[in-house]
C-alpha positions in Angstrom: 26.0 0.4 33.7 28.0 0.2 30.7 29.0 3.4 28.7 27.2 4.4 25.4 29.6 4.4 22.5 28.6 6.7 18.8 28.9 4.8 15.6 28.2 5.5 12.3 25.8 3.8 9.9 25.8 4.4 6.0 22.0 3.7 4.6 21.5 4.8 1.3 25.0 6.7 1.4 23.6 8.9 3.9 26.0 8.2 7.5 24.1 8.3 10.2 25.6 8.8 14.2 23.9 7.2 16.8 24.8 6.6 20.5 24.7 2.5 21.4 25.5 0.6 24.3 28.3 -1.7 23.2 26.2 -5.0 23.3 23.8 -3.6 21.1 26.0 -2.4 18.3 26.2 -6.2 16.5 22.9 -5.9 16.3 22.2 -2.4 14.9 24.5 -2.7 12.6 22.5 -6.0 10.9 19.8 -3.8 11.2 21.1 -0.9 9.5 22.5 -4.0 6.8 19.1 -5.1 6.8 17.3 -1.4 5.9 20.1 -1.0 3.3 19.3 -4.0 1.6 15.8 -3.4 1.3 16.5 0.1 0.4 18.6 -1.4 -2.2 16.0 -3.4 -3.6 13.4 -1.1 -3.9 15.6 1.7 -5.7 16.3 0.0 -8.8 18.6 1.9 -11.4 16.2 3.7 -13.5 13.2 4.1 -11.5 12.7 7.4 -9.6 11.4 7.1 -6.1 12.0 10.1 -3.3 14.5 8.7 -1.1 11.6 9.2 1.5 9.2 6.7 -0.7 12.2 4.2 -0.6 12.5 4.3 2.8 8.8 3.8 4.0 8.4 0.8 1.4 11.8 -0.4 2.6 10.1 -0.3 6.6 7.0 -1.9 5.1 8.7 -4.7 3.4 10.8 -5.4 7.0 7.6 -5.2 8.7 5.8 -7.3 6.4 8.5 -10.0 6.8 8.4 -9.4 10.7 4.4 -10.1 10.5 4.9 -13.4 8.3 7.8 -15.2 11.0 5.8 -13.5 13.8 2.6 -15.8 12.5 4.9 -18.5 11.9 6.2 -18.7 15.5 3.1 -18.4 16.7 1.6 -21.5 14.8 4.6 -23.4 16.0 3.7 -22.2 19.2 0.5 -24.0 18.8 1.1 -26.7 17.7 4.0 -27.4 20.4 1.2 -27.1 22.7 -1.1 -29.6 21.2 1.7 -32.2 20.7 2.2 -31.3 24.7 -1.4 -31.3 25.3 -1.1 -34.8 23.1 1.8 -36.0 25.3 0.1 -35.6 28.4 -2.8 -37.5 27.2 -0.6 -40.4 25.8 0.9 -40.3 29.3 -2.3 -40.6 31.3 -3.6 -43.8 29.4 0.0 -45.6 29.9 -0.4 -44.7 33.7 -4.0 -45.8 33.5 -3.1 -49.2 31.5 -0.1 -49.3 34.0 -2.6 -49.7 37.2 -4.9 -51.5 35.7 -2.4 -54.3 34.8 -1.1 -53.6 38.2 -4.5 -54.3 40.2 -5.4 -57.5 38.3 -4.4 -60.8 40.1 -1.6 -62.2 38.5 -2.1 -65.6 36.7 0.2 -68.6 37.8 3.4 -69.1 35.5 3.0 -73.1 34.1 6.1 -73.8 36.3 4.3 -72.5 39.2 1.4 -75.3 38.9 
């Protein structure tokens, strides 16, 4: 078992200490780049939104996204397993024409005669 290092994480200019096993720190910290950005987005200069508001439209906006590629990887799913489903059906009438040209008496070649 590998040891937990603490790094800090800047969101919002709030830093933020958390405990990580080293091979997940590369992705926390595109996580934390990800909240900030949507952070970032939703507090626009000149609007005033609670930092709490930003953050729980930020989280709904990530989640939202998460739903759309989650539905999208599903539907390839899908169709991956028709074009397999597809495949195999392609593959059973090439064996089928295979052995039916295979049990049919063979005709004499004209140099055969």
């Amino acid at each position: 078992m590998t040891g937990r290092k603490t790094i800090t994480i800047t969101i919002m200019g709030r830093d933020y200490r958390l405990s990580v096993a080293p091979e997940e720190e590369a992705n926390l910290i595109t996580c934390a780049q990800l909240v900030e950005s949507k952070m970032q987005e939703i507090h626009q200069p000149g609007r005033v939104l609670a930092p709490d508001s930003v953050a729980v439209l930020a989280a709904l906006r990530i989640a939202y996204e998460n739903l759309l590629q989650r539905q999208a990887v599903e539907e390839m799913n899908r169709a991956v397993e028709e074009m397999n489903r597809t495949k195999a059906d392609i593959d059973s009438l090439i064996a089928l024409c295979d052995n039916t040209l295979a049990s049919q008496p063979t005709e004499p070649q004209p140099h055969e005669r």
